[in-house]
Every structure is written in structure tokens, then in C-alpha cells.
N, C-alpha and C positions, 0 to 999 in steps of 0.2 A: 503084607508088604512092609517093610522098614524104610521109614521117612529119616533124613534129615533134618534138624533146623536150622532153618539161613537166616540170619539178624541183619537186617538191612541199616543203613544209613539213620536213617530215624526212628531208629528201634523196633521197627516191629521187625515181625517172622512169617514169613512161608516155608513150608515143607517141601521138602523135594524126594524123590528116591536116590534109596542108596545105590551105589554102584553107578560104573561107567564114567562116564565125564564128570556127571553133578561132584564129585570132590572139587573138581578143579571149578566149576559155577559156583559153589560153596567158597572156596578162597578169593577169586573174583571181586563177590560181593561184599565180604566181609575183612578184604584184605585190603584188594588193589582198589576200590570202590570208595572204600571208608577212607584212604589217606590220599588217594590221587584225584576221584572230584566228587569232595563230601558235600557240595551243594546241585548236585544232579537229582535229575528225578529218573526213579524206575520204573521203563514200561511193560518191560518183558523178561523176565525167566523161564525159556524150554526147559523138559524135564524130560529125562527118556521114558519115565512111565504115565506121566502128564503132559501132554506137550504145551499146555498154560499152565506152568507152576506159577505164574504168576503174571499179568496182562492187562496194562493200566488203560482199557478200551477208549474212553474217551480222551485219554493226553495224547494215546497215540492218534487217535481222528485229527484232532487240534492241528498235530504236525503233518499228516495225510499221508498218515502209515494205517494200510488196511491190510490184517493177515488173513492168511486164504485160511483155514486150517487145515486144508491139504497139502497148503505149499510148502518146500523149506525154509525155516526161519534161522536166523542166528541163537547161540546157548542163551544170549542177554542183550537187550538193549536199555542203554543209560541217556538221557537226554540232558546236555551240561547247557542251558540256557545263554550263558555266555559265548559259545563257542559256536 
């Protein structure tokens, strides 16, 4: 299976799979993410072949967001503390 790498906000990387949507998750993060709110925290990355490419469990409790993993989720969730 061919991953992507996603460079998130504070540098680091998860993989995602190629194809489907994740291009547009991959610019997302790395685009609209990085210049529109570069002090966000990332809780979540679906992935079509992962559906946690990425899933920050305890920030999301904090805010009292509990994922079923059966349920639908959205492709990303960003938590902008200010807002």
C-alpha cells in the first residue's frame, strides 16, 4: 500500500493513503492548516485506508469529542483554542 507524507504544523508527519480524498487532506494540512490557523491543535486525520491516520484521543476527551469507530467522522479536525 503507498502512503503519503503529511507534515503537519509543528513538524512532524503521519502517513496517510494514497488516493481518493487524502490529496485534498494532504493540502488541508499542509496548506490551508499551516497559513490560516498555524496555532491549532490536530485531533483528527481520517484516512480511506486508515480511518485514524491520525487521532489525538485525549485532547479530543478534554473537549468531549468521543469517536464511535464505527461512526462517520469528518476527513480532519483542527481545535483553534481561540476560537
Amino acid at each position: 500500500m503507498v502512503l503519503i507524507p503529511v507534515t503537519l504544523p509543528d513538524s512532524s508527519e503521519v502517513h496517510i493513503t494514497a488516493g481518493g480524498q487524502n490529496a485534498l487532506i494532504k493540502q488541508i494540512m499542509e496548506e490551508f492548516y499551516t497559513s490560516c490557523i498555524p496555532c491549532g491543535t490536530s485531533i483528527y486525520i481520517g484516512d480511506a485506508g486508515n480511518k485514524f491516520g491520525l487521532y489525538n484521543k485525549d485532547y479530543a476527551a478534554c473537549l468531549g469529542i468521543i469517536v464511535n469507530e464505527h461512526g462517520k467522522m469528518p476527513d480532519v479536525i483542527v481545535h483553534l483554542e481561540t476560537k
